[in-house]
ROKE-604933 format. One record per residue (C-alpha): x, y, z. Coordinates in steps of 0.1 Angstrom, whole numbers, padded with zeros to 4 digits, always signed. Layout:
# ROKE-604933
XYZ ...
# end
This chain:
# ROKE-604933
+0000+0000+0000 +0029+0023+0011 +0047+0015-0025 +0011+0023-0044 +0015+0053-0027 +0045+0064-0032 +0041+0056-0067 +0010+0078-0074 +0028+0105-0058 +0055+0107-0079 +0033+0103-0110 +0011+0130-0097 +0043+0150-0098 +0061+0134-0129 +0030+0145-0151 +0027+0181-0150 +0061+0180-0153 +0057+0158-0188 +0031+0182-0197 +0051+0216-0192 +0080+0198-0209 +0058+0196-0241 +0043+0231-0239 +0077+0247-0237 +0085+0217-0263 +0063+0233-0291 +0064+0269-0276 +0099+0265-0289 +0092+0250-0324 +0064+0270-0326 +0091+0301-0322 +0115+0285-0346 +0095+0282-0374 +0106+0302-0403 +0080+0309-0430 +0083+0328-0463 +0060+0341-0495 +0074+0336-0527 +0064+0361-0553 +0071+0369-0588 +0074+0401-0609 +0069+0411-0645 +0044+0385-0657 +0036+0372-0682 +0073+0372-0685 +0096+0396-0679 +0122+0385-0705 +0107+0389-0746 +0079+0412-0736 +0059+0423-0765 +0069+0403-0791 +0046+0383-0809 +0074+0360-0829 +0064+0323-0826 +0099+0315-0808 +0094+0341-0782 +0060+0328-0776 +0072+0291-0773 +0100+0303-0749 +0079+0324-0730 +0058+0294-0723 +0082+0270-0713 +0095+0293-0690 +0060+0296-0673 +0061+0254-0673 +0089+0249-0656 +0088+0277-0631 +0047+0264-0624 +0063+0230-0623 +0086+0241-0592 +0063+0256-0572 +0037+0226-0573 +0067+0204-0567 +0070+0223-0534 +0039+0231-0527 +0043+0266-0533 +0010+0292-0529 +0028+0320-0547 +0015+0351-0565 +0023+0368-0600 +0025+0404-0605 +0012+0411-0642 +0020+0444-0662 -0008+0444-0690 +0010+0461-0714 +0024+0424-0726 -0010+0412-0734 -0017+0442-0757 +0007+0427-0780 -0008+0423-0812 -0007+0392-0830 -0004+0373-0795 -0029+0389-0767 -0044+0352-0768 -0017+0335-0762 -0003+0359-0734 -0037+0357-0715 -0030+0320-0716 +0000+0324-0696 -0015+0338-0672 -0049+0315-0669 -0018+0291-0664 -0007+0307-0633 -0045+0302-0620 -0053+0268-0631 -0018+0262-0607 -0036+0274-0578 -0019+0308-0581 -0028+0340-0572 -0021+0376-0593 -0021+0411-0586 -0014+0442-0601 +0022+0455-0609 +0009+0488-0628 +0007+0487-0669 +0037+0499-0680 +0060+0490-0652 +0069+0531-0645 +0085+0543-0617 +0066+0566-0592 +0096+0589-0584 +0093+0594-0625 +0058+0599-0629 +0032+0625-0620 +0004+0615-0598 -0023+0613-0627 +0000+0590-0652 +0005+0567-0626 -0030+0561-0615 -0041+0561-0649 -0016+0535-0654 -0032+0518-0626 -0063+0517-0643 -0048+0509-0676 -0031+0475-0660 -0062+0467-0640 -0086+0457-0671 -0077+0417-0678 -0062+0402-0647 -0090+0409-0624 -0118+0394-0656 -0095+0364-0652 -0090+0360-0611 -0130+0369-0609 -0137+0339-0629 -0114+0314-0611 -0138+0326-0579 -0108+0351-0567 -0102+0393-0564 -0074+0409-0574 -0062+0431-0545 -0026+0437-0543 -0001+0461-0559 +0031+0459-0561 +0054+0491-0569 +0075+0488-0600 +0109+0489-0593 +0099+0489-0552 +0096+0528-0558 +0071+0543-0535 +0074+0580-0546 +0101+0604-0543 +0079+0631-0517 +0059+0623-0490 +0026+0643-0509 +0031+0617-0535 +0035+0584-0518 +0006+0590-0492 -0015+0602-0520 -0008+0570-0540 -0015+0554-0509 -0048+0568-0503 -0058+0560-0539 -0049+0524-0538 -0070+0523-0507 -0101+0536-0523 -0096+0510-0548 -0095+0484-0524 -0057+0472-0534 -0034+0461-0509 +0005+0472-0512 +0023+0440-0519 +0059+0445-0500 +0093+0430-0500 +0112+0422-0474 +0139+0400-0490 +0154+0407-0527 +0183+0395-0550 +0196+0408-0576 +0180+0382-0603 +0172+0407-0625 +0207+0414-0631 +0219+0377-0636 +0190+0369-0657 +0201+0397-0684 +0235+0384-0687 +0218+0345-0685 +0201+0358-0713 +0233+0369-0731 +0250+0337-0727 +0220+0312-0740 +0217+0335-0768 +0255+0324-0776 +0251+0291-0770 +0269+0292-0741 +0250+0271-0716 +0277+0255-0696 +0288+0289-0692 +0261+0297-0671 +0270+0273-0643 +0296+0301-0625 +0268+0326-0625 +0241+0303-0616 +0266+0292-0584 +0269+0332-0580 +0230+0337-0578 +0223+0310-0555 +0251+0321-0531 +0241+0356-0532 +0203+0349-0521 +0216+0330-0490 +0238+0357-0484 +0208+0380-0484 +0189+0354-0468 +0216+0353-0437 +0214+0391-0435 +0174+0392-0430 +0173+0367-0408 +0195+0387-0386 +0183+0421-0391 +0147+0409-0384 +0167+0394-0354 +0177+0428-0342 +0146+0447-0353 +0120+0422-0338 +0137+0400-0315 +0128+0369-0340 +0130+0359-0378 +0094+0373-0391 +0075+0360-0422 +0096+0368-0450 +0079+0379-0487 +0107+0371-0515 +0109+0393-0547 +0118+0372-0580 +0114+0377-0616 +0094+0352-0636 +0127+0353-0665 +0147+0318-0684 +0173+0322-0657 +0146+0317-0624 +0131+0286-0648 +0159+0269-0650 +0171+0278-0608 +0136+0281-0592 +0137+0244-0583 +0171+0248-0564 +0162+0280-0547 +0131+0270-0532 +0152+0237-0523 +0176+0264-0508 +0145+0283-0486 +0139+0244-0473 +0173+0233-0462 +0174+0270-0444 +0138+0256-0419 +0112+0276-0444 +0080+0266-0447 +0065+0279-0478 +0030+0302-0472 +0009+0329-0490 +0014+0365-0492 -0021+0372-0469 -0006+0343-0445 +0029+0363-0440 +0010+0396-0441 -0008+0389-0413 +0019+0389-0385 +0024+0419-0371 +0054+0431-0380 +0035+0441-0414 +0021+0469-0392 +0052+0487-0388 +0051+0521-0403 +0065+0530-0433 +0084+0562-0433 +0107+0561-0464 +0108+0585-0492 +0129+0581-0521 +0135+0564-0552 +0155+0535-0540 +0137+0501-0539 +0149+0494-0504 +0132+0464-0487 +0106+0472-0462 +0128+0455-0441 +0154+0483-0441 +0118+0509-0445 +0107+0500-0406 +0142+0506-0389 +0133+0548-0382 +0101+0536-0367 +0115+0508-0346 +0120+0519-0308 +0160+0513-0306 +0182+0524-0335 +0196+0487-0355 +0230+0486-0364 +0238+0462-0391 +0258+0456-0418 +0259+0463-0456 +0231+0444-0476 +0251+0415-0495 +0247+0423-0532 +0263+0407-0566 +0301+0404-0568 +0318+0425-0590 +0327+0406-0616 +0288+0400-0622 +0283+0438-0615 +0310+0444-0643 +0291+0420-0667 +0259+0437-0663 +0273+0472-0667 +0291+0463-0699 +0261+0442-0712 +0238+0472-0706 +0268+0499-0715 +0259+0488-0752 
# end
């Protein structure tokens, strides 16, 4: 009786021990998660816009193939920005609105990224809402009949006005049109690769690639490296992150080993409204200028202590020199 006892005593103790041990257990997993958006400029394609030539079309959709393929291989909610001036290509406005049903019959989602892909700081007010309404005509026909509503926006270039009168005007607007802003927290310089990609498989040159492919991939876990801990300093944890792409030949053929890449680094892939929703989204906003900063490096004036960090981790030089002579011409 004594040993029965005994033994119910120390369960009695051993159990809320067990079940603290647990909380704290997945408190801890919970905090450790890492989650990230994946989304994608320029569509249909941002490489051989308007052109109508059967090759380009072919090329532009076997780029949308294999980068669709990727994300359904890793279960991947992602969304498309679409400027509209690519399906008012005459001679192949069919086959460009294709692309993009493509992107929906995925399970994709697509939002606005102005018509003509201008920058605000550029622009007057008036041209760039009218742009807004000039790129807001097919894509929201096409996400209303797959049972969705277009309602984010995402800045060309990242460029959220060059005055304050502008960008909070803008701001308004986009809220009277019930549109969402679409930011970016974590960006690489793809669009840079991709051009001189471009160059070499126009020469033929596909092994030739490889260094700069190696290059790409070890500059977005640079990046990646530097989010994490700036979001470690700015919010005491690693917040949802929403990664800025280009849907171009290079990201086709390295989509598959990037979002491998996000995987081996403990990211779980989610949508842009999932990552939106933490709070950290909330933080205020209080940079004007033309440089497409990340909205990462956007909150730190309105964070409570100053951050100190380092430089952002961009392109080597050599690739900096490539692209400078390749766009020098």
């Amino acid at each position: 009786m004594f040993r029965i006892s005994r033994l119910l005593n120390v369960l009695t103790w051993l159990i809320p021990c067990w079940l603290i041990s647990c909380c704290l257990s997945a408190a801890g997993q919970q905090r450790t998660q890492k989650s990230i958006a994946i989304t994608l400029d320029d569509l249909p394609v941002s490489s051989y816009s308007q052109n109508a030539a059967p090759d380009a079309v072919r090329a532009q959709q076997e780029i949308t193939q294999k980068m669709l393929a990727a994300l359904r291989n890793h279960h991947v909610p992602a969304i498309g920005f679409v400027n509209e001036i690519k399906l008012n290509t005459p001679g192949a406005r069919d086959a460009y609105a294709a692309l993009l049903q493509s992107w929906l019959d995925a399970g994709m989602d697509l939002g606005c990224h102005g018509y003509a892909h201008l920058a605000l700081s550029a622009t007057s007010l008036n041209i760039y809402e009218a742009d807004f309404y000039r790129g807001t005509v097919i894509t929201p026909l096409l996400m209303k009949q797959a049972g969705k509503r277009e309602h984010y926006f995402r800045y060309p270039y990242n460029d959220t006005g060059d005055t304050r009168e502008k960008k909070d005007s803008f701001q308004t607007f986009l809220k009277a049109q019930q549109y969402d802003i679409a930011p970016v927290t974590l960006q690489n310089d793809d669009w840079m690769y991709s051009a001189i990609y471009d160059r070499e498989m126009s020469r033929g040159d596909g092994p030739g690639t490889e260094r700069l492919v190696n290059a790409y991939l070890d500059e977005n876990q640079r990046r990646l490296t530097f989010n994490e801990q700036l979001s470690e300093s700015e919010f005491q944890r690693v917040i949802p992150q929403v990664l800025d792409i280009h849907v171009s030949a290079l990201n086709a053929e390295v989509l598959e080993s990037l979002l491998a890449q996000f995987e081996r680094n403990g990211y779980k892939f989610v949508s842009l409204d999932v990552a939106l929703a933490d709070p950290a989204y909330r933080t205020t906003d209080t940079y004007v200028g033309n440089e497409g900063i990340s909205w990462m490096e956007r909150w730190i004036p309105s964070l409570s202590k100053p951050t100190e960090h380092s430089a952002d981790p961009g392109a080597p030089d050599w690739v900096v020199k490539a692209y400078k002579e390749l766009t020098a011409k």
